[in-house]
C-alpha positions in Angstrom: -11.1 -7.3 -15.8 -12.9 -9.5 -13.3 -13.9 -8.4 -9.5 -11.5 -9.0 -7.3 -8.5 -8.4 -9.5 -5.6 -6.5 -10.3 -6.0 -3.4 -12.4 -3.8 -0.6 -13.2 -4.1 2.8 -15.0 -7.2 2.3 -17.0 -9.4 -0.8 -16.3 -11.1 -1.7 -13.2 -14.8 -2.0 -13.5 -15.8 -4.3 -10.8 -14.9 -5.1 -7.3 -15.5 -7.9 -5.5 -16.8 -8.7 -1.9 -13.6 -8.2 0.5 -14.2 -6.0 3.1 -12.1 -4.8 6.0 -13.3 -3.8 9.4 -13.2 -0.5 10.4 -11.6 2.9 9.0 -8.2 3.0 8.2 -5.9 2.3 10.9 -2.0 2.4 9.1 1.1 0.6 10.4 4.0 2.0 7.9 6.9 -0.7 7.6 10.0 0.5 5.9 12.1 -2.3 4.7 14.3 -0.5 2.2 17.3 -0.5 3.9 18.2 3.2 3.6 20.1 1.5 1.4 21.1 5.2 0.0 20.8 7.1 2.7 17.4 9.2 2.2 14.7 5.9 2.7 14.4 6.2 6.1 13.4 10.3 6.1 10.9 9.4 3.7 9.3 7.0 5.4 8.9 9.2 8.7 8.1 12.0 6.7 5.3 10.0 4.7 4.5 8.5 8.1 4.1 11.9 10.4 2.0 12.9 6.9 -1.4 10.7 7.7 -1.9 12.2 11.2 -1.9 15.6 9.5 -4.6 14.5 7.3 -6.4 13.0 10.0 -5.8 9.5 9.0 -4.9 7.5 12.1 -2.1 5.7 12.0 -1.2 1.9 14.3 2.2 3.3 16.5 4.0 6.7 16.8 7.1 5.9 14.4 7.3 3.4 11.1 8.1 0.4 11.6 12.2 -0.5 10.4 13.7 -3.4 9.9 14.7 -6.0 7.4 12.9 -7.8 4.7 14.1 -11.3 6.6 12.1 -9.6 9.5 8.9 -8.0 8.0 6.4 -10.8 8.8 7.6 -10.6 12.4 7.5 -7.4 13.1 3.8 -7.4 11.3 2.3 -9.8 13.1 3.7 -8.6 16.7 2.2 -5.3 15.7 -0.9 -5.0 17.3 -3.9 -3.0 16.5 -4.0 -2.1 12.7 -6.1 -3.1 9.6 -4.0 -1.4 6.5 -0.2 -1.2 5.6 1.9 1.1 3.9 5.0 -1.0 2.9 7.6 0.9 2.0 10.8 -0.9 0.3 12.9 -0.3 -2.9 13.1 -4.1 -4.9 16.9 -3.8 -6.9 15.4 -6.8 -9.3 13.2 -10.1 -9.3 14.8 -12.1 -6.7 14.8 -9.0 -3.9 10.8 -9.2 -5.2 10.3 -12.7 -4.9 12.1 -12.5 -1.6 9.6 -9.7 -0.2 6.5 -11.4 -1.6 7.7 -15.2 0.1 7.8 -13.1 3.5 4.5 -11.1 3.0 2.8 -14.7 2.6 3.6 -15.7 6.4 1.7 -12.4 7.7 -1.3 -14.1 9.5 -3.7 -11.0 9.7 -6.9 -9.4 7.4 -5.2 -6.2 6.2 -5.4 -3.8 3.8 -2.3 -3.1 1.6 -0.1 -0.7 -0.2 3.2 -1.1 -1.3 5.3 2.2 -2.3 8.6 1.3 -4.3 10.1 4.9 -5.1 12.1 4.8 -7.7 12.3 1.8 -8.2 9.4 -1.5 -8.9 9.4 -4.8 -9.7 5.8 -5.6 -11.8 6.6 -9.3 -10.5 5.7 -8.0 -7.2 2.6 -6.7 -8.4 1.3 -9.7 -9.8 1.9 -12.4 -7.0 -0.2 -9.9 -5.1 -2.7 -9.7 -7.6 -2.7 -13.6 -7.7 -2.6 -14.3 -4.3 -6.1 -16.0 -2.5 -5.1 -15.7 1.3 -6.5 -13.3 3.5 -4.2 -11.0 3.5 -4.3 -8.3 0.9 -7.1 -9.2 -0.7 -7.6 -5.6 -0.9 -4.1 -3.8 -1.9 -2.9 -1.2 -4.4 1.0 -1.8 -5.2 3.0 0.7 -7.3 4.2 -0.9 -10.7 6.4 1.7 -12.4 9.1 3.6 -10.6 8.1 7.2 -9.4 9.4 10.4 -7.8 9.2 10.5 -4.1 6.7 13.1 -4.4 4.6 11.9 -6.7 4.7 8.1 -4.7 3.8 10.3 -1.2 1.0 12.6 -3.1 -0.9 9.0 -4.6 -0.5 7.5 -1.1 -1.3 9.9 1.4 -4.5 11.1 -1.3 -5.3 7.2 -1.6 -5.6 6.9 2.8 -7.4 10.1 2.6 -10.4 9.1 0.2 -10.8 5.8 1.4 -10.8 7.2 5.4 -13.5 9.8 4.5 -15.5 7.3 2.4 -15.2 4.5 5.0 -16.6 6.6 8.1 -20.3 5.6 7.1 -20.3 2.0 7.6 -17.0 1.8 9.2 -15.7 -0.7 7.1 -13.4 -0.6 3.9 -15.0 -2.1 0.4 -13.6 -3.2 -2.8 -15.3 0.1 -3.9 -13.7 2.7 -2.0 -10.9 1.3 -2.4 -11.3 1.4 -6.0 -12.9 4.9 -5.6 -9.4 6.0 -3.4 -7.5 4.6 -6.0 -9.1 6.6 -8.5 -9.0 10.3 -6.9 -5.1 9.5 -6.3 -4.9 8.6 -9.7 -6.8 11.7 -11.0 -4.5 14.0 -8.7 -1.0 12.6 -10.2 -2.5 13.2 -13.9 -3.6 17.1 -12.7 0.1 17.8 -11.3 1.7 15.9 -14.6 3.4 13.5 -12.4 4.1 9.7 -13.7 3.8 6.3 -12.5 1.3 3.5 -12.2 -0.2 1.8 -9.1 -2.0 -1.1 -9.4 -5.3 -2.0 -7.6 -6.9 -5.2 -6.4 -10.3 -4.6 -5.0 
């Protein structure tokens, strides 16, 4: 595993020199549709979650619209440095699709992507591969989980790496790797599965 890579479940050891400005700030963007009709309540209630936990959080409501329009409505969002993506891949193209979009966001951000049920590894490793600016620190969910378990490793994730950022006010390689880690540990205590991948 080298610094600055992708690693899942087991294997990071290094990190390498990205850093973000500043603690946590979110901006949650649901893209999935509410293709089934319950997306939409779990993105506000994963959203109205971080305030609760003291995590701050870029605008009052998620942001919802379609995968043609999320580098848009990213870029006009104002004031944030980290992104919860939320949105539910059916297969490669719908992945390639959301990763050729991602690539015209223009700002230095921190990002997670939550999939549900549903995820698309592809997704995982253009993200992993990528060399622009943004998301050069990200942790993307790889295998499909339970919409618990996907809101328990997220909203533990934003909570480690807020507390461990307040020093220096910045966001590291390490802490994300460090969030990453306590989320992980939390699904394994409450038996739940899934993997989330981590570039740091």
């Amino acid at each position: 595993m080298t610094a600055g890579g992708f690693g899942g479940g087991g294997g990071l050891k290094f990190w390498g020199d990205a850093s973000i400005e500043g603690r946590p700030r979110v901006l949650t963007v649901d893209i999935t549709g509410n293709r089934e009709g319950w997306e939409h309540d779990s993105a506000h209630r994963v959203h109205l979650s971080m305030p609760r936990r003291k995590i701050s959080v870029a605008a009052e409501l998620p942001l919802i619209g379609e995968v043609s329009e999320v580098a848009r409505m990213i870029n006009g969002a104002g004031d944030f440095n980290a992104m919860l993506l939320l949105c539910r891949p059916a297969d490669s193209d719908a992945a390639v699709q959301i990763w050729s979009r991602l690539q015209e966001v223009n700002t230095n951000a921190l990002l997670a992507i939550c999939t549900w049920d549903t995820a698309e590894p592809l997704l995982a490793g253009a993200i992993g591969e990528s060399t622009g600016s943004f998301g050069q620190l990200a942790v993307v969910q790889e295998s499909p989980m339970s919409v618990r378990a996907a809101g328990l490793f997220f909203m533990k994730f934003f909570a480690e790496l807020d507390m461990h950022s307040e020093a220096t006010d910045s966001m590291t390689g390490k802490m994300v790797w460090f969030g990453h880690s306590k989320a992980r540990e939390i699904l394994r205590r409450r038996n739940y599965e899934g993997r989330v991948s981590l570039k740091a």
